[in-house]
N, C-alpha and C positions, 0 to 999 in steps of 0.2 A: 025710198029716196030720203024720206024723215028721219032714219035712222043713218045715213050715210053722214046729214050734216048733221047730225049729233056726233056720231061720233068725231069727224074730223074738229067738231066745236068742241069735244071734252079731249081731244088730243095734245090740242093746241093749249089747253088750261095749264099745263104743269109748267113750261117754259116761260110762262107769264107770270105766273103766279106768286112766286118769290119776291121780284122786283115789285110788281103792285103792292105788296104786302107790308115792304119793308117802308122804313119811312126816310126819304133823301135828303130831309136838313142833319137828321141822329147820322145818315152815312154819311158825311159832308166830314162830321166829328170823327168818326171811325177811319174817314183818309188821312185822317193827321199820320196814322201811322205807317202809311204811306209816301209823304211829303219828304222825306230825308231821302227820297231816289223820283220821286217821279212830282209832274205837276200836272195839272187839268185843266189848265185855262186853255180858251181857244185861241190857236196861233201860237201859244207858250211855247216854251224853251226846252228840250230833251234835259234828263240830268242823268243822272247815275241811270237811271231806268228813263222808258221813253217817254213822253207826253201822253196821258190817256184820257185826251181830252176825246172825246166821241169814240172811245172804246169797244163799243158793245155794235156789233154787227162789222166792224172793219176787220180785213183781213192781217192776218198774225204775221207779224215782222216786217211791216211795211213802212214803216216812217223812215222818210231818205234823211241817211248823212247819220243815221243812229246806229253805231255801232253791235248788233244780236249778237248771242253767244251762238255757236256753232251747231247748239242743240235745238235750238229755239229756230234759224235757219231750215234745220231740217222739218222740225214741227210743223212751218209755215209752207214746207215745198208743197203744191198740187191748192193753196189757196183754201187753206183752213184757217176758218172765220172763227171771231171770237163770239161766241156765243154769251146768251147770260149764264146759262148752263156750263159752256166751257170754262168761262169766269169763275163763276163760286167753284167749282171744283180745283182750281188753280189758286185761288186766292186763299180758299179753304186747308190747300194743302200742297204748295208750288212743287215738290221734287216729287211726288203722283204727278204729278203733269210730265213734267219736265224735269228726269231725276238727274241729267246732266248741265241743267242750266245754270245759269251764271247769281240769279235771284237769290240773296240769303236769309231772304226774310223768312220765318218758321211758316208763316200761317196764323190765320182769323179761326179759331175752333169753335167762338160764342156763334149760333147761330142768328140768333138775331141779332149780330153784330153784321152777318155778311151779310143776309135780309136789306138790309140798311144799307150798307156799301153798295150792293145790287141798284139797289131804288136810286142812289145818288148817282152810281154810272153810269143807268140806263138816263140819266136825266140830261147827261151832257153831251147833247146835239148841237 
């Protein structure tokens, strides 16, 4: 039994882990490069890109009235959540994700830049 909730407790470390790690005011700085398409305030406004304000566990393409690209659409059919895990690896390297998406942003490669991003977007509940 002792070994069961270990392991589900060291299972559970890697998906945590990142965001705890990174620090949310340095990723607050690192969304700037974000800010020319999208915003995070709560209740805020869609722009180029949607609002990600509470980002991290909502499901993918769901903001009503925001126009997705058609890839992005597909991505979200059957209610795949964004994860922190699916996050960095997206933000990390959007067209891996989503190589027909509509996003043209290249990508965060610094990782303790996405660390940071991570820790800021898990912060905005």
């Amino acid at each position: 039994m002792r070994r069961m909730m270990l392991a589900a407790v060291l299972a559970s470390v890697p998906a945590m882990a990142f965001a705890e790690g990174g620090d949310a005011a340095a990723g607050q700085r690192v969304f700037n490069q974000c800010r020319a398409c999208h915003t995070a305030d709560q209740g805020g406004r869609n722009g180029v890109g949607p609002n990600l304000f509470g980002i991290v566990g909502r499901p993918a393409g769901n903001i009503d009235g925001f126009r997705y690209s058609p890839n992005m659409r597909e991505f979200a059919t059957g209610g795949t959540t964004w994860t922190e895990d699916r996050l960095r690896a997206y933000v990390t390297n959007p067209k891996a994700v989503l190589p027909r998406g509509s996003m043209s942003f290249p990508g965060i490669r610094n990782e303790t830049q996405v660390n940071d991003l991570m820790a800021y977007l898990a912060s905005l509940k």
